[in-house]
PyMOL commands that place a pseudoatom at each C-alpha (Angstrom):
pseudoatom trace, name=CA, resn=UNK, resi=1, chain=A, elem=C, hetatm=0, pos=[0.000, 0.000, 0.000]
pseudoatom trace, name=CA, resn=UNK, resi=2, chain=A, elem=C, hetatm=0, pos=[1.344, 3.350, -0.796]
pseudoatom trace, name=CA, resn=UNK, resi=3, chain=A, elem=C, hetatm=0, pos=[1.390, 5.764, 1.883]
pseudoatom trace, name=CA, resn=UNK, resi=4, chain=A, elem=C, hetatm=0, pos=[-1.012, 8.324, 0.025]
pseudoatom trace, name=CA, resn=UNK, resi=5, chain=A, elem=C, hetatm=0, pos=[-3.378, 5.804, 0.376]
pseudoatom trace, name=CA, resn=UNK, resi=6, chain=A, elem=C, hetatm=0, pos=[-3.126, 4.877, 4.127]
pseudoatom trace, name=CA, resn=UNK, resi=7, chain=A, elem=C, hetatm=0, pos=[-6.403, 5.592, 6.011]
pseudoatom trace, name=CA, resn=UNK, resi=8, chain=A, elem=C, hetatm=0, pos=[-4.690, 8.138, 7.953]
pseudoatom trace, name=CA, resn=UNK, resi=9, chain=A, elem=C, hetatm=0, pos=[-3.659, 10.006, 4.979]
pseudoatom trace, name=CA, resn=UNK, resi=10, chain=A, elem=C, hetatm=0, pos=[-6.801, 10.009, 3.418]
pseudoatom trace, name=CA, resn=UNK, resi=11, chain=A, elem=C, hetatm=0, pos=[-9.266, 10.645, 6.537]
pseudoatom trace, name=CA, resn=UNK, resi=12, chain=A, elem=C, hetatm=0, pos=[-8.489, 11.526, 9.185]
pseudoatom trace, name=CA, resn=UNK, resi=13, chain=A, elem=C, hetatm=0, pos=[-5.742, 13.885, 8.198]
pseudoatom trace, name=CA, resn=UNK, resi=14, chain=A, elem=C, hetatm=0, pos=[-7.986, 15.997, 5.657]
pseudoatom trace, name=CA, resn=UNK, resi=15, chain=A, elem=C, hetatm=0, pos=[-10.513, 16.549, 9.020]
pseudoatom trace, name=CA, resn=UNK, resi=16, chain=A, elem=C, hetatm=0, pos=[-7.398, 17.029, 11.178]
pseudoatom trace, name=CA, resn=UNK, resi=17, chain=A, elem=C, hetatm=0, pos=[-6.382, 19.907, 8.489]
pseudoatom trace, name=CA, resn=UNK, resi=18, chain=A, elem=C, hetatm=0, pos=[-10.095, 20.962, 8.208]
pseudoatom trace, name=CA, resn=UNK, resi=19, chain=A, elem=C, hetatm=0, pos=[-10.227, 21.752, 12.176]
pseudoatom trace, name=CA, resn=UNK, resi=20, chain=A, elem=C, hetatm=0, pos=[-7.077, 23.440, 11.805]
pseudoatom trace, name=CA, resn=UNK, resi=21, chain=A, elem=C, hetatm=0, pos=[-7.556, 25.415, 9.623]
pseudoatom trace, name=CA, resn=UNK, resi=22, chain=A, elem=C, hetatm=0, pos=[-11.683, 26.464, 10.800]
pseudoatom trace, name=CA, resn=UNK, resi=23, chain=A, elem=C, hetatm=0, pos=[-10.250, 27.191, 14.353]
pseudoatom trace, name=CA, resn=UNK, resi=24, chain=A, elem=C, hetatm=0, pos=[-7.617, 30.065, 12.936]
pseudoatom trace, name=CA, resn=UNK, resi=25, chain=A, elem=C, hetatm=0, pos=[-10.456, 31.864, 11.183]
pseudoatom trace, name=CA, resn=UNK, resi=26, chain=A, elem=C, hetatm=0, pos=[-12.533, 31.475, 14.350]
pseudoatom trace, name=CA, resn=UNK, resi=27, chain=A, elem=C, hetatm=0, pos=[-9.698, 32.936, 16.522]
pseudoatom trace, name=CA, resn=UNK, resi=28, chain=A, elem=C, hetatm=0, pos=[-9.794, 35.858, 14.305]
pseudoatom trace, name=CA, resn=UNK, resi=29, chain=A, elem=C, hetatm=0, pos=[-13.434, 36.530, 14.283]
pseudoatom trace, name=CA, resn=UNK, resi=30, chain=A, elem=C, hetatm=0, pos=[-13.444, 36.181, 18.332]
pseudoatom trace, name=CA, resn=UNK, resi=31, chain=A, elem=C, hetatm=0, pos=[-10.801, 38.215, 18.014]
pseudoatom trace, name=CA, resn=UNK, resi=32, chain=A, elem=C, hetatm=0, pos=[-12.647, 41.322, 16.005]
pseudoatom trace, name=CA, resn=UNK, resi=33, chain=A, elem=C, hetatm=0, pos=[-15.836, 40.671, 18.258]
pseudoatom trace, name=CA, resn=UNK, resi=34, chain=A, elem=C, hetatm=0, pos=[-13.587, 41.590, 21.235]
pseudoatom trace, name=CA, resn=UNK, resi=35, chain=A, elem=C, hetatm=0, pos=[-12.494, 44.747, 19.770]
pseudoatom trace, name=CA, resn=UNK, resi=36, chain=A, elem=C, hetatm=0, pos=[-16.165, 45.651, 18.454]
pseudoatom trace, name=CA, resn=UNK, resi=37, chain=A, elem=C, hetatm=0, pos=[-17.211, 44.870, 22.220]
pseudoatom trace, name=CA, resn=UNK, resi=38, chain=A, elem=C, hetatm=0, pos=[-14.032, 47.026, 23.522]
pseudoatom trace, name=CA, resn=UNK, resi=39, chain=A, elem=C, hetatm=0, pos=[-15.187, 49.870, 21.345]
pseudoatom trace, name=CA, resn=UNK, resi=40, chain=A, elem=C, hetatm=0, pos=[-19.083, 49.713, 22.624]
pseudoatom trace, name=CA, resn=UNK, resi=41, chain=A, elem=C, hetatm=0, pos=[-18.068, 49.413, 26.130]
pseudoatom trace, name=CA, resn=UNK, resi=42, chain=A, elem=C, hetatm=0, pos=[-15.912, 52.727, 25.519]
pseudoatom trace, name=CA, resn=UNK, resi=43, chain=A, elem=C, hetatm=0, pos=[-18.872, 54.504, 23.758]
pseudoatom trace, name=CA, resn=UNK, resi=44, chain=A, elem=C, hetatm=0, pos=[-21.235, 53.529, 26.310]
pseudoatom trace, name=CA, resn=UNK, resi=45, chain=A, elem=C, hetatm=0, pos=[-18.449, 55.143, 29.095]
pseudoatom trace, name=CA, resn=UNK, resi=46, chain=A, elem=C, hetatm=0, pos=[-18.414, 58.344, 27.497]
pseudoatom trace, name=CA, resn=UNK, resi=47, chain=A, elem=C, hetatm=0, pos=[-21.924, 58.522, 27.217]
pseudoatom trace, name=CA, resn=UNK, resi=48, chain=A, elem=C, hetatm=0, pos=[-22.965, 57.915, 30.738]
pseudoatom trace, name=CA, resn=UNK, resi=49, chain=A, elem=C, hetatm=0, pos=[-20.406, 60.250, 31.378]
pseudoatom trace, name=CA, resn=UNK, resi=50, chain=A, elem=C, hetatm=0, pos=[-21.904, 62.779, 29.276]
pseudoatom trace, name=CA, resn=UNK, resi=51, chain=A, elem=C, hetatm=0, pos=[-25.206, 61.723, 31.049]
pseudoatom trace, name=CA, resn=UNK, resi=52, chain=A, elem=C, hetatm=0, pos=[-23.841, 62.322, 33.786]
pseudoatom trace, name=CA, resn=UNK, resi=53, chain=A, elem=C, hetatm=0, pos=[-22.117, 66.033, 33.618]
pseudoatom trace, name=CA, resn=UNK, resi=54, chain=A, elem=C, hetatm=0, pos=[-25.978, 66.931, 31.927]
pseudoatom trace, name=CA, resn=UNK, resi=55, chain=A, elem=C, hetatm=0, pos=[-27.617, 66.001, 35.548]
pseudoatom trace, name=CA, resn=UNK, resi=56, chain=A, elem=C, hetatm=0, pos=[-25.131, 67.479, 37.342]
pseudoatom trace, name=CA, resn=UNK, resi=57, chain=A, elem=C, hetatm=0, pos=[-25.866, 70.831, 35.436]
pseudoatom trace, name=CA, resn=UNK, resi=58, chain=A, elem=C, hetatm=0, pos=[-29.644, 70.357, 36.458]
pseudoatom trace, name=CA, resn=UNK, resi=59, chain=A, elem=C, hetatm=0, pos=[-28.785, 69.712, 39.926]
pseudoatom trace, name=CA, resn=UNK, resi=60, chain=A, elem=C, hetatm=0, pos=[-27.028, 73.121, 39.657]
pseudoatom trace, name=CA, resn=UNK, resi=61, chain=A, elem=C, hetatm=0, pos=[-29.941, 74.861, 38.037]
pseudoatom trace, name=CA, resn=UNK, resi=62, chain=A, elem=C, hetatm=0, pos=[-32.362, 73.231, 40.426]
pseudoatom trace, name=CA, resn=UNK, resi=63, chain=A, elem=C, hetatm=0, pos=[-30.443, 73.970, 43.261]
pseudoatom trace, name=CA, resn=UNK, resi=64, chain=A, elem=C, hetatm=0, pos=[-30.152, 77.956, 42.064]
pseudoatom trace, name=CA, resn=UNK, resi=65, chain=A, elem=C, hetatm=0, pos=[-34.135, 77.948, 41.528]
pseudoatom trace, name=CA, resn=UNK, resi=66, chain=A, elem=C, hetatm=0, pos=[-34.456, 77.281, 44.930]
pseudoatom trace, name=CA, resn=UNK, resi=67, chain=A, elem=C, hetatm=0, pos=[-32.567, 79.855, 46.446]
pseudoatom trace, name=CA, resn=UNK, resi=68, chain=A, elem=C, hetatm=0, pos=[-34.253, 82.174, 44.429]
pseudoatom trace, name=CA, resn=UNK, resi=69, chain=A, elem=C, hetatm=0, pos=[-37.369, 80.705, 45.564]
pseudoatom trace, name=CA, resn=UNK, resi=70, chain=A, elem=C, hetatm=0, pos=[-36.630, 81.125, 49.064]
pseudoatom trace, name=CA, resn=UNK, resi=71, chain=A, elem=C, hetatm=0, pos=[-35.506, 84.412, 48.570]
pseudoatom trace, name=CA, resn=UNK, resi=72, chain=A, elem=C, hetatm=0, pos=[-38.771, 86.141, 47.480]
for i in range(1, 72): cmd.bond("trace and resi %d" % i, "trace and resi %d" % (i + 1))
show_as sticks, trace
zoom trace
């Protein structure tokens, strides 16, 4: 038997190749979906933050209302 036909050679390594081969590509897509996720969790930061200066302004404005409340 010629070792290009060995069962080996002709099963089992094409699906060992096969899983190679799929779990690179996967690697790299898991490894673009982390970034994508990086990059929301960043946008979502500097909009709470955003949020978050906005309420502290109407704290402010609120807090100026009622001292001119109390005053009259």
């Amino acid at each position: 038997m010629v070792w290009w036909q060995q069962p080996f050679i002709q099963v089992a390594l094409p699906i060992i190749v096969t899983f190679a081969i799929a779990t690179l590509f996967q690697s790299k897509r898991i490894d673009d979906l982390s970034k994508r996720i990086d990059d929301l969790r960043d946008s979502l930061g500097r909009r709470l933050d955003a949020i978050e200066q906005r309420l502290a302004r109407i704290e402010n404005l609120l807090a100026d209302h009622d001292r001119r409340i109390t005053a009259l």
